[in-house]
C-alpha positions in Angstrom: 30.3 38.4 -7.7 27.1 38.6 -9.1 23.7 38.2 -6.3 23.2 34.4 -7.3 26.8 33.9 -6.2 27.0 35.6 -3.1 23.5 34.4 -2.0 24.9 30.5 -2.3 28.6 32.0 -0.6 26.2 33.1 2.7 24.1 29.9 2.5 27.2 27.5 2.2 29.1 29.6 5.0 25.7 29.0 7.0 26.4 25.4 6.9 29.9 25.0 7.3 31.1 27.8 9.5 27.3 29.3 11.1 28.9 30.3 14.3 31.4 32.6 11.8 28.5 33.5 9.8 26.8 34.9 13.3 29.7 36.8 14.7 30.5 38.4 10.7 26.9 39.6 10.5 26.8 40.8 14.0 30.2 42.7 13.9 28.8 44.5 10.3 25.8 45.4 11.8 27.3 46.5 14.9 24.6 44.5 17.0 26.0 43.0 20.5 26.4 39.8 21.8 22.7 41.3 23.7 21.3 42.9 20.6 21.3 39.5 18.6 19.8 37.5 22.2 17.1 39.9 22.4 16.2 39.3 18.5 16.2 35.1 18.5 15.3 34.9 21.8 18.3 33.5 23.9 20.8 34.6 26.1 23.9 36.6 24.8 26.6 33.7 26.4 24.3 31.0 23.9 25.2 33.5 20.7 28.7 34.1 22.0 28.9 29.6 22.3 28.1 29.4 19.2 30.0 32.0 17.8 33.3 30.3 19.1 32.4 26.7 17.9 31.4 25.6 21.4 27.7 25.0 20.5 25.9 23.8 17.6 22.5 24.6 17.1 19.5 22.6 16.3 18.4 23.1 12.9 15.3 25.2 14.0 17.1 27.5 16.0 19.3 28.3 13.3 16.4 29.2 10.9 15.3 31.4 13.8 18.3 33.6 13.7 18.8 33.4 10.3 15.7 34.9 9.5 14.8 37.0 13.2 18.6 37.6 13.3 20.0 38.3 9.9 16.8 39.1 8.2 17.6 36.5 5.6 14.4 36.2 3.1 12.5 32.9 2.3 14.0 32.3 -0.5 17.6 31.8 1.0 16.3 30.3 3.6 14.8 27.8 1.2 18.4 27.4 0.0 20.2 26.7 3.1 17.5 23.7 3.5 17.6 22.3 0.1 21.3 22.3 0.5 21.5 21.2 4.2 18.7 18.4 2.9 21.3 17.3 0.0 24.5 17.3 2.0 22.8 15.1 4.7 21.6 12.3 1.8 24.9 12.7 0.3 26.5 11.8 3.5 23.9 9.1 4.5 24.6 6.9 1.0 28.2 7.0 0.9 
């Protein structure tokens, strides 16, 4: 899979499965539960919530550890809003 490919596979995983998203990026970069709270700024229970599906966070927070977290650049970060931005309108006019 070419870079364009995998860049809209991570940013359409972000939206649909961002707690699975988390725990894959934490578990290749060997980072704790701990390791990723003391990067975005929470407690390591919060990551572990939202690992498992039993939080969802705000839109802001997830920026925060999609780009303090997982180091993701601008630019994909541009593209999980454009995307969450069109999925949102889609849903909204049918």
């Amino acid at each position: 899979m070419n870079n364009d490919g995998r860049k809209h596979e991570l940013v359409n995983q972000a939206i649909e499965d961002f707690g699975g998203l988390l725990q894959d990026y934490r578990r290749k970069y060997f980072l704790t539960l701990e390791d990723m709270a003391s990067l975005v700024g929470c407690s390591a229970s919060y990551i572990h919530r939202i690992e498992h599906g039993k939080r969802n966070p705000e839109i802001d927070f997830r920026i925060k550890v999609l780009t303090m977290g997982m180091n993701w650049s601008t630019e994909r970060v541009y593209l999980f809003l454009e995307e969450v931005i069109y999925r949102e309108q889609k849903r909204k006019a049918e």
